[in-house]
C-alpha positions as CSV (number, residue, x, y, z in Angstrom):
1,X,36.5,4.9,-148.3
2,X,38.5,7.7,-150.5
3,X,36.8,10.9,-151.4
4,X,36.2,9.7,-154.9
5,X,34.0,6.5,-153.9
6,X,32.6,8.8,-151.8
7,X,31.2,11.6,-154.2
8,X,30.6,8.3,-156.6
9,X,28.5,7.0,-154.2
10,X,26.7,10.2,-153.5
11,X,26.0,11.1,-157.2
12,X,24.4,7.5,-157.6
13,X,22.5,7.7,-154.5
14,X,21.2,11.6,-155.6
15,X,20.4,10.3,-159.2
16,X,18.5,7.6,-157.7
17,X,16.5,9.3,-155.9
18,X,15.6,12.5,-158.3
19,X,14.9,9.6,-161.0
20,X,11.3,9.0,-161.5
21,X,10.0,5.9,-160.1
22,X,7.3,5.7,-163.4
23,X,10.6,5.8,-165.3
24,X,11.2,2.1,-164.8
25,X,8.5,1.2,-167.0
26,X,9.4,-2.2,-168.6
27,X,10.2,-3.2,-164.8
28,X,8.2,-3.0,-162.2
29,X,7.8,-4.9,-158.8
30,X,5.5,-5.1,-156.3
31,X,6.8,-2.3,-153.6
32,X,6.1,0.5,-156.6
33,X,2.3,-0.2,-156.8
34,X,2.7,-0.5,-152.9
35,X,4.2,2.5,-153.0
36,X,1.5,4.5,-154.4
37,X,-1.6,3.2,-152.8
38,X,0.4,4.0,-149.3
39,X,0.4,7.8,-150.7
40,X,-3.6,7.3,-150.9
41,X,-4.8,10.0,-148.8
42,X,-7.5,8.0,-147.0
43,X,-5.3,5.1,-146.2
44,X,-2.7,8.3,-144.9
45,X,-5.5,9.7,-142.9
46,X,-7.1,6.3,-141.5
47,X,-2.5,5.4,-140.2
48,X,-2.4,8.8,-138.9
49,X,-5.5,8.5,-136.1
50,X,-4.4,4.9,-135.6
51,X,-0.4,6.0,-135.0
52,X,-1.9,8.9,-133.0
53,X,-3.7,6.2,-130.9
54,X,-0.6,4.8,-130.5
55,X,1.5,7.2,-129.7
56,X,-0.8,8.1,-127.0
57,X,-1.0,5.6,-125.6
58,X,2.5,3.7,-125.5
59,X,4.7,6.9,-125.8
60,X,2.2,8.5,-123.1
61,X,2.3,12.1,-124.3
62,X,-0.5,14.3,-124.2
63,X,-3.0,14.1,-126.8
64,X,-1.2,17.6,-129.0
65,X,2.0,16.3,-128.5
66,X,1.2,12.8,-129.3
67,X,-0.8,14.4,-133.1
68,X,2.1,16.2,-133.7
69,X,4.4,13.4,-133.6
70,X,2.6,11.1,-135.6
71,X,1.9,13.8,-138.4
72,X,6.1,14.5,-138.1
73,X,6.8,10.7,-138.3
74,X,4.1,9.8,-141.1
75,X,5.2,13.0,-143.2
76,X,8.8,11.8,-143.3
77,X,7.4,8.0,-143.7
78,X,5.4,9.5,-146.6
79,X,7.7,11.6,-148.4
80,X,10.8,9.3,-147.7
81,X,8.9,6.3,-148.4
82,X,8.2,7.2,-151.5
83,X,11.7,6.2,-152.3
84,X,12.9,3.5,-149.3
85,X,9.5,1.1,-150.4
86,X,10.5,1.1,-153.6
87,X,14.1,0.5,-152.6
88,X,13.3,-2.1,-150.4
89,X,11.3,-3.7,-152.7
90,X,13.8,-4.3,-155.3
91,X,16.4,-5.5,-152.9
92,X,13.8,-8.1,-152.1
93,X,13.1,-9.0,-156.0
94,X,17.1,-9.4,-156.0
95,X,17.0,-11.7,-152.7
96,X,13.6,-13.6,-154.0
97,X,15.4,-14.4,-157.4
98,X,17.4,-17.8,-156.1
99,X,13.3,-19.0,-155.6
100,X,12.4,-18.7,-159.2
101,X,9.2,-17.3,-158.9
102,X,7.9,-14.2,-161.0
103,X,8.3,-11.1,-159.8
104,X,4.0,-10.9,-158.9
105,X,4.1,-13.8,-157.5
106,X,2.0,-14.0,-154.2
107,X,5.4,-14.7,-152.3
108,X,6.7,-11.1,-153.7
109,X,3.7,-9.7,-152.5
110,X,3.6,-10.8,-149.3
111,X,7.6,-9.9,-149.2
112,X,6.7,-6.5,-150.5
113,X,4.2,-5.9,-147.9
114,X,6.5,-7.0,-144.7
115,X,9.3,-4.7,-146.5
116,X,6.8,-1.7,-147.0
117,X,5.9,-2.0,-142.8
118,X,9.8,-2.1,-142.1
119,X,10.5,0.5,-143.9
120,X,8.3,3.2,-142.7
121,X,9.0,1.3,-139.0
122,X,12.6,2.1,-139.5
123,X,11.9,5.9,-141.0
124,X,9.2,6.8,-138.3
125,X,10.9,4.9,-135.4
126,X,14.4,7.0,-136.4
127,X,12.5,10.3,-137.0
128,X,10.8,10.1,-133.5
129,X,14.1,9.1,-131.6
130,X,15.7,11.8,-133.5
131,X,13.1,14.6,-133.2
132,X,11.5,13.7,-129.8
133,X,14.4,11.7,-128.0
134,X,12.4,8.0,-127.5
135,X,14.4,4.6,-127.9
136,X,14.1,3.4,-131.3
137,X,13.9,0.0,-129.5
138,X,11.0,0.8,-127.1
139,X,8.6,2.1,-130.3
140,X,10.2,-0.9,-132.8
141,X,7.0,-3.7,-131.8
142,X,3.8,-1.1,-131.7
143,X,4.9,0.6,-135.0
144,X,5.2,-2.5,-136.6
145,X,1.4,-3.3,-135.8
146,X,0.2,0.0,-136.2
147,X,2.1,-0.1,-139.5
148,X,0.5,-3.5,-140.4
149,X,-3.0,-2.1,-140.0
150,X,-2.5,0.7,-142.6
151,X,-0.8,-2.0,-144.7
152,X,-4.2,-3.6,-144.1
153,X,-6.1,-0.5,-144.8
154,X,-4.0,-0.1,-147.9
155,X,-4.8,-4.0,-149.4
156,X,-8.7,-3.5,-148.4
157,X,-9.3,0.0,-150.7
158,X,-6.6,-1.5,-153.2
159,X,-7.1,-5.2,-153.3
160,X,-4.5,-7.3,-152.8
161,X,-2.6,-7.0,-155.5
162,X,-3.3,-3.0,-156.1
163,X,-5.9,-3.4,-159.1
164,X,-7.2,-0.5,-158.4
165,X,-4.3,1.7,-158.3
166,X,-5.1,4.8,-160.7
């Protein structure tokens, strides 16, 4: 790729990503309301002690060292997934659009969901690897379960289909 594709590509990716998400107003997909009831505090605090739990217990650190990683891993998750859910969420409205159904559809939902837990399962598994020096590969399975249960967590206090997002 040429230097001018390059800083293209980089000037669409940084406007992306300073652009508001509440800016798309007239269209909206699952992964935004997703999005926000995963920044709730309580269902940020509730996947904290459970990925502390389980970085105990399958990266057998200590119990410090095992709360500092998962705070490190769910802070980038949370401020990075801001952005990625959404992301991810819209690449999977484009791939869902051959199926014909609408865009809340319970299929988009459920698609939403399973991109939301691979998402923060690719940004925590990379930010631990990177940080603290474990195989990606080795964390991939238990942070996609631990992930599940906040997605859980997230659809009990928000319903389903995020009704109760404020």
């Amino acid at each position: 790729m040429n230097r001018e594709k390059l800083r293209y590509c980089l000037a669409c990716f940084i406007s992306f990503i300073l652009m508001p998400v509440y800016a798309s107003a007239n269209m909206v997909w699952p992964s935004l309301y997703i999005a926000e009831g995963m920044r709730s505090w309580y269902v940020i605090l509730i996947g904290l002690l459970i990925e502390i739990i389980f970085v105990k217990f399958f990266l057998k650190e200590s119990y410090l060292k095992s709360v500092l990683i998962a705070f490190i891993m769910n802070l980038a998750s949370t401020v990075l997934g801001v952005v990625v859910i959404p992301l991810s969420g819209f690449i999977g409205e484009v791939l869902m659009i051959p199926f014909g159904t609408g865009t809340f559809h319970p299929t988009h939902w459920l698609m939403s969901y399973v991109f939301a837990i691979l998402s923060n399962v690719l940004i925590e598994g990379l930010t631990v690897k990177f940080i603290f020096k474990h195989k990606f590969m080795k964390m991939f399975w238990w942070l996609c379960v631990a992930n599940a249960i906040s997605v859980i967590i997230c659809i009990l206090f928000h319903g389903i289909e995020m009704q109760n997002i404020k």
